[in-house]
C-alpha positions as CSV (number, residue, x, y, z in Angstrom):
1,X,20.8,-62.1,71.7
2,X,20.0,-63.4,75.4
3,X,19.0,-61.2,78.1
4,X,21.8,-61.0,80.9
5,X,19.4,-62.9,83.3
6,X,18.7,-65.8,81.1
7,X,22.5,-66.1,81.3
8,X,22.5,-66.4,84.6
9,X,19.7,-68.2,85.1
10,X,21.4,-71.0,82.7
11,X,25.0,-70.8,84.5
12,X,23.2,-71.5,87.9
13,X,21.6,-74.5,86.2
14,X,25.0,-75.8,85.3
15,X,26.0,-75.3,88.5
16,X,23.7,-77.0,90.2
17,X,24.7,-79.7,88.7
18,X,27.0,-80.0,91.5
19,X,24.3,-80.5,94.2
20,X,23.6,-83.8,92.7
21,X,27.0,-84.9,93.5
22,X,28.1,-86.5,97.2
23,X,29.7,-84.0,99.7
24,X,32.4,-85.5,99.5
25,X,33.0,-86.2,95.4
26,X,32.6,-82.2,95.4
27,X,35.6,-81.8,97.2
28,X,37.9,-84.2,95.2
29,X,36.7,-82.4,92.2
30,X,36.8,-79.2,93.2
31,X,37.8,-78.4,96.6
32,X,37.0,-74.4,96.8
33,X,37.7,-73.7,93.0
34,X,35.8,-70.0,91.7
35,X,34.8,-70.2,87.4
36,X,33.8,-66.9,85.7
37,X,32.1,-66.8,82.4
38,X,32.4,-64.1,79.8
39,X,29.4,-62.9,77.6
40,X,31.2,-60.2,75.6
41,X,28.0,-59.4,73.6
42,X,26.1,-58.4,76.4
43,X,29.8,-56.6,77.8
44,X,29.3,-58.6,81.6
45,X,31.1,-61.6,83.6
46,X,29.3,-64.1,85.9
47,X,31.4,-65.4,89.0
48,X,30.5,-68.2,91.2
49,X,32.4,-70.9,93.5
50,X,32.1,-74.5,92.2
51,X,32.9,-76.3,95.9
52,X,29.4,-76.2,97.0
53,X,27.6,-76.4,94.2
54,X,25.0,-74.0,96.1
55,X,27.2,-70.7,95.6
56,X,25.2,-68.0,93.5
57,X,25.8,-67.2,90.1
58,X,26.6,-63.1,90.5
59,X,28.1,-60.7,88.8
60,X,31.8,-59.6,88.9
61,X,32.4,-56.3,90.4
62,X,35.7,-54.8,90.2
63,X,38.7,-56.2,92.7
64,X,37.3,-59.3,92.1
65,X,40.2,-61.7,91.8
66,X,40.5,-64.1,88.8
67,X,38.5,-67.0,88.6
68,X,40.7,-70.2,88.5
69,X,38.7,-71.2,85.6
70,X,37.7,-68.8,82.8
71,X,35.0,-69.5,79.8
72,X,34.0,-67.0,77.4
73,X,31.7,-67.4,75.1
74,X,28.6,-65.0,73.2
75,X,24.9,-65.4,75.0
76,X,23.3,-67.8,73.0
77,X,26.1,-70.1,73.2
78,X,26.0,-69.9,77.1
79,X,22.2,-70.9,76.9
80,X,23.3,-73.9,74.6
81,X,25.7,-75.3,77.1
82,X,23.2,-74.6,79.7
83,X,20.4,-77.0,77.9
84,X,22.9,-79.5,76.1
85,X,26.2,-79.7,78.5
86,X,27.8,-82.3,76.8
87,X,28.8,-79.8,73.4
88,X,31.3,-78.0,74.8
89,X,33.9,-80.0,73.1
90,X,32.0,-78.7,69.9
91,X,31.9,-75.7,71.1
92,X,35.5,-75.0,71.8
93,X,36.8,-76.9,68.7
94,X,34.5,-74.5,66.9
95,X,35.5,-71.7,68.4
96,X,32.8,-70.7,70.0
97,X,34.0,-70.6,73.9
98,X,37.4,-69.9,74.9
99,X,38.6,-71.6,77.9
100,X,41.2,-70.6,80.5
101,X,42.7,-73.1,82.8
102,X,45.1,-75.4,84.1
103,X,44.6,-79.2,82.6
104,X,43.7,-80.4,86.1
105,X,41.3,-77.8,86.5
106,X,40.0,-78.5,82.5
107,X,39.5,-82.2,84.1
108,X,37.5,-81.5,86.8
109,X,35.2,-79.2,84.3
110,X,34.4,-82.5,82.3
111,X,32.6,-83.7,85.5
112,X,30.3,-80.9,85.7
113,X,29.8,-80.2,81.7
């Protein structure tokens, strides 16, 4: 099992994925969207806003609303994604994330997976 931080050390990777993109791509992509990401084994939710690309990956407290986009998926499945983006077709075929949101916002994920 991963540690909590390596989790979030490998979702702020993905999202930083979004500093290599223009200003102005960000936007059309994802305006001011929020994604949270599930790790039931370790029983904790990461939050972030994509917009930027430069919003920390944090913890979800309480009150927090819902992220527009929702992934779940077990630690060491999180740290896969993180290191090989491009599986998490794979991944959710298999089973192994689950992934809430609308099909525009399932559109714009392909650009930063």
């Amino acid at each position: 099992m991963t540690s909590a931080q390596e989790c979030q050390e490998a979702l702020q990777k993905l999202a930083a994925r979004l500093s290599e993109m223009s200003p102005e791509e960000r936007d059309n992509y994802f305006g001011d969207r929020s994604i949270s990401v599930t790790v039931p084994d370790l029983g904790i939710t990461f939050v972030t806003r994509l917009g930027t690309g430069e919003d920390p990956v944090r913890e979800a407290v309480p009150g927090d609303p819902p992220a527009d986009i929702r992934l779940t998926a077990k630690s060491d499945e999180v740290l896969s994604l993180a290191q090989s983006p491009m599986n998490i077709g794979r991944s959710w075929v298999a089973g192994r994330v689950k992934i809430e949101a609308s099909m525009k916002d399932l559109f714009r994920l392909r650009r930063l997976l």
